[in-house]
Structures are given as C-alpha cells and as structure tokens.
N, C-alpha and C positions, 0 to 999 in steps of 0.2 A: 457285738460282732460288727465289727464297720465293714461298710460294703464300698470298694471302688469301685466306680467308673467303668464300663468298659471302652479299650483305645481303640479310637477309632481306625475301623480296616482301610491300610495305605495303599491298598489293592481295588478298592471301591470306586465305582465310578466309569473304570477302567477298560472296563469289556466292549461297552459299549462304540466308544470309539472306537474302538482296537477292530471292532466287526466292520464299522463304518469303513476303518480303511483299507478293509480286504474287500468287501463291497466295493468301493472307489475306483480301487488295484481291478479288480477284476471289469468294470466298466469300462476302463481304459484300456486292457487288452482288448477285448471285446471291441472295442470302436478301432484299433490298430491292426485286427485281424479284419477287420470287415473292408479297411481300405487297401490291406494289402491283396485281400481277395478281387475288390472292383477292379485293382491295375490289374490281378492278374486276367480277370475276363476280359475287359478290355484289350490287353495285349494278345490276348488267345486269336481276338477277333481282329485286330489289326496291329500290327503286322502278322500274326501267327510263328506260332512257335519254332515254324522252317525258317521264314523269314529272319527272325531274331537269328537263330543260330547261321544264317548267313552275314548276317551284318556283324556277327563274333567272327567268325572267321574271315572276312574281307583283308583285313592286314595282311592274312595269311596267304592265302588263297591268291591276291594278287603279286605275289611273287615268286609261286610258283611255275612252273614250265604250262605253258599249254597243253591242254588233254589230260592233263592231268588232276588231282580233287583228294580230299580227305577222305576217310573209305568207313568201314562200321563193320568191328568184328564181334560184336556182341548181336543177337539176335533179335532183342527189344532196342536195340541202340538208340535208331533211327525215330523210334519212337519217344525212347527216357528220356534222355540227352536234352532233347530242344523243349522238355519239358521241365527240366532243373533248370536251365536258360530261362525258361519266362517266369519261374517262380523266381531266382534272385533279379530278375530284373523288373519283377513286379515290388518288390519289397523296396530295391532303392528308388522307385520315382517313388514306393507310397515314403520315404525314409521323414521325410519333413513334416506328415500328417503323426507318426510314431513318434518324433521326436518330440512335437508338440505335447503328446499324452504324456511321455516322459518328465515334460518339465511342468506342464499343467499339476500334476500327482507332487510333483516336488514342491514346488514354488510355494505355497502355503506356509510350512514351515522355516521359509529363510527369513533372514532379514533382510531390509534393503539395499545393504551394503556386498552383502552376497547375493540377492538379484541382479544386481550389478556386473557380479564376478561370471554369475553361471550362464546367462544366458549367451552372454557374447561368444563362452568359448564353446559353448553348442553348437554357435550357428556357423562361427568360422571351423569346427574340427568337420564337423559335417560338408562344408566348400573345398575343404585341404582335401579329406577323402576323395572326393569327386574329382577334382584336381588331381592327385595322382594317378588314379584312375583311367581319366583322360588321357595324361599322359602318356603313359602306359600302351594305353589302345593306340593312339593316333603316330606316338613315335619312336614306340621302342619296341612293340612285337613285329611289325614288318623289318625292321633295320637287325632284329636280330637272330630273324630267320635267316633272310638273305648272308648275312655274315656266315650262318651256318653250311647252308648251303654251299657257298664257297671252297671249303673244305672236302666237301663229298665226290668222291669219285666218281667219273662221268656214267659210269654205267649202273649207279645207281639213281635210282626215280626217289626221290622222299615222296610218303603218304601217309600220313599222319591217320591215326582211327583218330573217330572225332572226340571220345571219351578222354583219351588222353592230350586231346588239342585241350579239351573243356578242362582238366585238371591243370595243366598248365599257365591258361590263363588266370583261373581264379587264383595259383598261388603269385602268380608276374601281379595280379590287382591289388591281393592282398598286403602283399609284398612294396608295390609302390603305394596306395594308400596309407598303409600305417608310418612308411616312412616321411609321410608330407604332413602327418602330425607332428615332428619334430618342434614345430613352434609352438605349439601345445603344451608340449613334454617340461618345455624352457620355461612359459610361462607361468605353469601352474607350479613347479619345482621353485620358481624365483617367490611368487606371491605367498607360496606356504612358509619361506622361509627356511628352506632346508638347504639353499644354497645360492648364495648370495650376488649380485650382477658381476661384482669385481669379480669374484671368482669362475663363472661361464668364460668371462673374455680371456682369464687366463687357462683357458680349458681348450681355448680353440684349437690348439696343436694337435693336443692328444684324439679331441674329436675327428678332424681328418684322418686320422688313422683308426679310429673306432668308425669310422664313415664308411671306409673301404673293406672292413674286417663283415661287418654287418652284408656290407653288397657281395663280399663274396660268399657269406651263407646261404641270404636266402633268394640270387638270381643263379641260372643257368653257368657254367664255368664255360662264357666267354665275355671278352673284356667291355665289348658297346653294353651289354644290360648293365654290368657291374659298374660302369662310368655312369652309365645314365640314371644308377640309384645313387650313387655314391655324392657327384656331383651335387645334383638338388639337396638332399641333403645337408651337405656343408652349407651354402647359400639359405637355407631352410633356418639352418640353425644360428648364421647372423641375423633374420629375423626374427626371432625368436627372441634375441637380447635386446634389440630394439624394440619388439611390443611388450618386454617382460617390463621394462622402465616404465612404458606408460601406460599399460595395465595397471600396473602397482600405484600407479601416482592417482588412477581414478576409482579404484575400486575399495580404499580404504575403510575401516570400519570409524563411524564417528569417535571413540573415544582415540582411536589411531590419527584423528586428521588433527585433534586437540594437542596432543602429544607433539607432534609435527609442529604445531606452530606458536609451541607453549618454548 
C-alpha cells in the first residue's frame, strides 16, 4: 500500500497576514478618527461652532437686505446645524492627515511605477476638491443668490432656515468639487488605456454639451450657477488632456518604458 505525500495547504500561512492587515486597517482608522476629532475640538474652541456657521453663510447673508438673517425652524436647529458644520469642517482640514493613512495602508503593495501614478493623483484630486470648493464659496453662492433675488417680488423678504441654507451648500460644494475632478477623470481614463489622447481631443464637442447637461442637473435652475459649473469644467477638461500626455509619458511601468524604446 503506498502512501502519498500529503499536498501542501495553499491556504497556509495566510491568516496571519490577513489579521496583520486588519490590525493595520484598523490603526489607521483609529489614527484618522483621532485627527478628525483634534480639528474637531479645536474648531469647537475657536472659532466655534456659531462662528463657523457664520463664515458658511457670509456669501449669503451679505446680500441680503438689511435687518434681515436666516431664521431656524427646527427646535434643536440652532443647536445641530452649526454642529454638522464643524464636523465636516473638521474632517477636511484633518483631510490630508486621512489621506496620508489612505496611501500609507496602500503603498506597500505597489510598485514603483505605480507610486509614481497614485500619489500624485491623491495629492492633486484632493487640491481640485478644495479648489472647487473654493470656488464655490467665494464666487458663485453670493452671485447666485443675488441673481435670485432679482427675481422676487418686492414684498417678499427671503429668509432662508439655516438647515436648508446648510443642504444647499453642501450639494453647490459637492457639486463644484466633484466637478474640478474632471482632470482626474481624463487622466486616469487616458493612463488605464480605456481611451485613448487622440480620441478625448476628438471628444471635446460633445463634452461641452455633456458640460452643460451635467450643470443643469446638479446646480439650482438658474443660468450664473449652471455657467459657472459648466464653464470650469470644459477648461478643466483641456487640462486633463494635457496632464493625461505627461502623466502617461512619466508614470510608465519598466517593461512599458522598454517597449517605448525597443
């Protein structure tokens, strides 16, 4: 009676790491909630929560009428409200200590040819974000109240509750942030190979009108928000074809650069 061998378990070994990287995983949240906590005490304590949600509404606020102010018809309002303000506004100052743990946890497993690829578009999706954002805040919610306002017949007063000031904003942030990823979108779309430079540049028409289709989804139905997402955009997405070239040209994988110059 012969006796085989038994095959070794392809399973073996395996656990171990595998714990390791939930341990890791969970380290890393853990250190991302600790810094989203410090901004948020931080911010609790200066400026405060009132505060904050005054400097969200100043866009607003200063253009409307004198004697006038956003109002709170919810009974905890005054209280919740400027208390979701300082949690998302604790999150994006901690955003770059997060993002860190993000690629910290990742990095291990790449190679250097895709260290290469991932860190960059980290650091710039996370500045686009901000940059819309910005935008956003500084030049498109006051110009697109005011446009509103225009509109309204004199005998009414706008007063906006602040709950629904606060959902408005985050969808206008949302809304302009995601759209100033656009060169993002090009980039990483052109380096995977799923669609190729020649082809974006012969895309550009249709994009203008996929620009405007977009703006009039997700801004308010009047024309300054929908121009002013619509607009960057387009302009967004000829950078996108010009970093998509020389992303591509530097972020190669070695047996790709060989290839290139075989």
């Amino acid at each position: 009676m012969s006796t085989t061998p038994d095959k070794p378990d392809e399973m073996e070994g395996t656990e171990q790491p595998f714990v390791s990287h939930l341990v890791e995983l969970r380290d890393r949240l853990v250190r991302s909630c600790i810094a989203i906590g410090i901004c948020f005490g931080v911010l609790t304590i200066w400026p405060g929560p009132a505060g904050l949600y005054d400097l969200l509404a100043a866009p607003l606020t200063a253009h409307m009428p004198t004697g006038t102010g956003l109002i709170a018809t919810g009974v905890i309002s005054p209280f919740l409200v400027p208390l979701k303000i300082t949690l998302m506004a604790a999150f994006m100052l901690a955003l770059p200590v997060v993002l860190y743990q993000v690629w910290a946890f990742v990095a291990p497993g790449l190679y250097t040819h895709e260290k290469r690829m991932v860190l960059p578009l980290v650091v710039s999706s996370s500045l686009l974000f901000f940059m819309g954002v910005g935008f956003c805040y500084f030049f498109v919610i006051g110009k697109v109240f005011t446009f509103i306002q225009s509109f309204a017949p004199k005998s009414v007063s706008a007063m906006p509750d602040i709950e629904a000031y606060l959902s408005f904003v985050l969808t206008m942030f949302i809304a302009f942030g995601a759209a100033f990823e656009v060169p993002i979108a090009v980039v990483v779309l052109a380096r995977l190979g799923v669609v190729s430079i020649d082809k974006l540049k012969a895309f550009r028409s249709y994009f203008v009108v996929l620009a405007f289709i977009i703006a009039a989804v997700l801004t308010p139905p009047d024309v300054v928000s929908q121009l002013s997402l619509a607009i960057p955009m387009v302009i967004l997405y000829e950078v996108g074809i010009i970093a998509a070239g020389f992303f591509i040209k530097h972020t190669q994988a070695p047996a790709e650069d060989a290839g290139t110059s075989a």
